[in-house]
N, C-alpha and C positions, 0 to 999 in steps of 0.2 A: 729400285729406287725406294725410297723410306718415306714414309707419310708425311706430309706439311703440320708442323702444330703451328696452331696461332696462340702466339706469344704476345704480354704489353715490356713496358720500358723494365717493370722492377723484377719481370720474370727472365726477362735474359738478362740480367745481373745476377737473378738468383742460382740461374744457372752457372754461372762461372765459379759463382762462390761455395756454391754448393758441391764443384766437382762433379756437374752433371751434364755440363756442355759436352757434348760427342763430334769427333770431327766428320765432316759429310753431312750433319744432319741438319735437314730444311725446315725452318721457322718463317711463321708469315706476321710479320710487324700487324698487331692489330688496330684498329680505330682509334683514333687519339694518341696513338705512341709518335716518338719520333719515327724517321721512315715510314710511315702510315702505307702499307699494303706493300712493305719493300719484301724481298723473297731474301735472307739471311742465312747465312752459314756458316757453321763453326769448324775455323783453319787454323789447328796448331798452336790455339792461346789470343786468335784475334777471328773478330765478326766482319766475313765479307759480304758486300752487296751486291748481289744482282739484277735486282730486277727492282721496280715500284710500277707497281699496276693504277695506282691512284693519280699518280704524278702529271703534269702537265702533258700536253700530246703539242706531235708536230703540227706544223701550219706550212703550208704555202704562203711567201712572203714576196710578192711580185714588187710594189709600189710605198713609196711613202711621198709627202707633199711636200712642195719647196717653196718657201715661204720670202718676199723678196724685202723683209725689213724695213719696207714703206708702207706699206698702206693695204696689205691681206694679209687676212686672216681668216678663221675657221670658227661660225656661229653656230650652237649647240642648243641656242633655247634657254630654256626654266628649268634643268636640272637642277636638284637644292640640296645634295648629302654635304654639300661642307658645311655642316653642323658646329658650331663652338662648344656645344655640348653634350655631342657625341663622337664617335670615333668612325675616321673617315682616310682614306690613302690615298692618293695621284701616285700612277705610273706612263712613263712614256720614255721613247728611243729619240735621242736627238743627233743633229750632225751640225754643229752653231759652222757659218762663216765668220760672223762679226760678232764676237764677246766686249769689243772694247765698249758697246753702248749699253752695256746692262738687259741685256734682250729678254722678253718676258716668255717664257712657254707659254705660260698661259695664265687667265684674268677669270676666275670661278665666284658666281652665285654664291654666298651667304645668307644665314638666317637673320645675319643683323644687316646692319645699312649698307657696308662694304663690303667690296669686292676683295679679293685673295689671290694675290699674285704670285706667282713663283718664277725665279730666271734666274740666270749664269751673269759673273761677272769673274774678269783677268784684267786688275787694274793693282796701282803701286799708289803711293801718296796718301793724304788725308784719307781716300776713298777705297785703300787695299781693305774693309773693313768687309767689303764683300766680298772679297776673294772666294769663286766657287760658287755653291751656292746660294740664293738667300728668299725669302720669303715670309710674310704675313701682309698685312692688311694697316691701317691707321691702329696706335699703339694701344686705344679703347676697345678696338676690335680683339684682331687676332695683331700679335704686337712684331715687331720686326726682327726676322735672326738671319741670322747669317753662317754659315759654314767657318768664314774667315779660315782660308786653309789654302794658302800658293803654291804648296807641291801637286794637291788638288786642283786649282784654277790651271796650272800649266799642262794639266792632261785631257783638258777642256777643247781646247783652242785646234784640235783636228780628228776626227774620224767618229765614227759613231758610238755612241757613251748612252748607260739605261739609266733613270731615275725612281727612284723611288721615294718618295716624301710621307710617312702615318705620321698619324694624331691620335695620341690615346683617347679623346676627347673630356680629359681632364678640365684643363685649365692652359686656355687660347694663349694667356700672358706670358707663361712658362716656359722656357727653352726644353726645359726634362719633358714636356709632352709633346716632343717631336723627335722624329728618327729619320734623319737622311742615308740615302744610298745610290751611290755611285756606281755601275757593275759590280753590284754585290757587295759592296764593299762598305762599313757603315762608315758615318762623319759628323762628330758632335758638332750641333747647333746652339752654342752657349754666347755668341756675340752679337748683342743687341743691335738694330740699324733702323737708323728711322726713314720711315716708307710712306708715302702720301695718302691720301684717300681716293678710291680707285671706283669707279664704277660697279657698281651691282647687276655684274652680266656674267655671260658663259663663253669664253672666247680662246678658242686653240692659236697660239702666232702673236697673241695682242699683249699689250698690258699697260705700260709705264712707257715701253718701248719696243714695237714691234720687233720679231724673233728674224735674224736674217740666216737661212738656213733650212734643214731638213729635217721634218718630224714625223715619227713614225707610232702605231700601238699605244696610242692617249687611251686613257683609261681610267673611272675612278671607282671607290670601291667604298662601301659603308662600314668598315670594318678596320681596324689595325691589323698590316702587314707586317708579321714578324721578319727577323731577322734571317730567316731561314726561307720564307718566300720570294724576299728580295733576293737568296743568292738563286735562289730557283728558275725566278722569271728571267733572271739575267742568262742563265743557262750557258755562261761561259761565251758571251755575244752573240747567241742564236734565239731571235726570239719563237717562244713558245704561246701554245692555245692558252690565253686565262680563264677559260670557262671553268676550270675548277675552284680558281678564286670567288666565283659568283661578282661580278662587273657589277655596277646596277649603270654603268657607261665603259662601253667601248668601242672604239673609232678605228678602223684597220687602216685607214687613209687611203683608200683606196681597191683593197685586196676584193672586198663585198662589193663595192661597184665595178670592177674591169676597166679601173684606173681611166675613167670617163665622166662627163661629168661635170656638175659642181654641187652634187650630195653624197655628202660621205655615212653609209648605215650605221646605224647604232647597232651594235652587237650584241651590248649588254642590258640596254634598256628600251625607252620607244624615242628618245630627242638624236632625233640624226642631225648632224653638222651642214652647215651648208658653207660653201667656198665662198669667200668674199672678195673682192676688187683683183682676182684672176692669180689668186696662188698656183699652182702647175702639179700635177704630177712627175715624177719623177722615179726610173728603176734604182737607183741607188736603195740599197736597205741594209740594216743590218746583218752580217751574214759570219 
């Protein structure tokens, strides 16, 4: 077997172009390339992968929480990264029953007065403006967008679906400094919707309108999740460890307590969740 070179992006181009790429031979993606620690090999005019050493790891995924659309939810405390002027991600696994009420994932802490809601909506009329996803805070804050996308909203409405929401932390008012994603998949947020002013709290389940349904892997991150992390975490419906992301919050919903309970650990920071007015565990999960 032939030595491993560690290779970046513009050296394995060099090599193709160069007429130096060798078939069989092992390159290891270095730091900051794409595939970051993937094991590479050149077959016949194309680079195959097999391996990423860096990449997310397995999890045991026993539990996520079932939320009953009335009156529980999940409190997390004074966590404070959604920044307006910095850059900040929410990810989580959802499994909505009821979309028709606009149901909130979740109701996060800001640096300014309001609170920052994110939720699904599958609606026609005046009000298809939400179609999918939609999220910001009072229009001074972080301002109101929307997915507006019904092919989107009708893939909503059964089985378990990943979110991924970044903030460049540009500019709160902006539609351009925001990236939605669906199972990997991205969805421009260019249609404005006006959203109320929402409490300055930290709340999994809550918002506008409590979530009626199952949430799994809440998570937030101080950092913009690229396009390529989203398709990562998604991992093709199996959720994966995000300790590589560096969380500064994450919530397994249950996996770290033995689905027992009404505290759910923080994985990524120290504000653990606590169950409110008797949400449920539940084995259904992403799988």
């Amino acid at each position: 077997m032939s030595d491993i070179t560690v290779i970046n992006d513009s050296e394995q181009s060099s090599l193709v172009t160069n007429g130096l790429a060798k078939n069989g031979e092992l390159y290891l993606k270095a730091a900051g390339s794409t595939d970051e620690g993937a094991i590479v090999v050149y077959d016949s005019g194309s680079w195959r992968t097999f391996a990423n050493e860096s990449g997310p790891e397995a999890i045991t995924n026993d539990y996520s929480v079932d939320f009953d659309g009335s009156n529980d939810y999940m409190d997390f405390g004074t966590n404070t990264t959604i920044n307006s002027s910095s850059a900040f991600s929410v990810s989580a696994w959802f499994n909505v029953d009821n979309i028709a009420s606009f149901p909130s994932i979740c109701l996060l802490k800001t640096n300014l007065t309001k609170g920052f809601t994110i939720g699904l909506a599958n609606t026609t009329g005046a009000n298809a403006v939400y179609n999918g996803v939609w999220f910001g805070s009072a229009s001074n804050e972080f301002k109101g967008f929307a997915t507006n996308n019904s092919t989107l909203s009708a893939t909503l409405v059964s089985g378990w679906h990943h979110l991924v929401l970044s903030y460049d932390g540009v500019n709160p008012l902006s539609s351009s400094s925001f990236n939605v994603y669906i199972d990997g998949t991205a969805y421009a947020s260019t249609q404005g919707v006006g959203l109320g002013s929402y409490a300055n709290v930290n709340y999994v389940g809550k918002g506008g309108v409590n979530f009626n349904g199952l949430i799994d892997e809440f998570a937030i991150f101080d950092s913009e999740l690229s396009s390529s992390d989203a398709t990562d975490i998604y991992n093709s419906g199996v959720p994966l460890s995000l300790s590589s992301y560096s969380p500064v919050g994450w919530w397994r919903m249950g996996d770290n307590d033995s689905g027992t309970g009404t505290t759910i650990t923080d994985q990524g920071g120290s504000n653990d969740g606590t169950l409110t007015n008797g949400p449920t565990f539940s084995s259904s999960v992403p799988s």
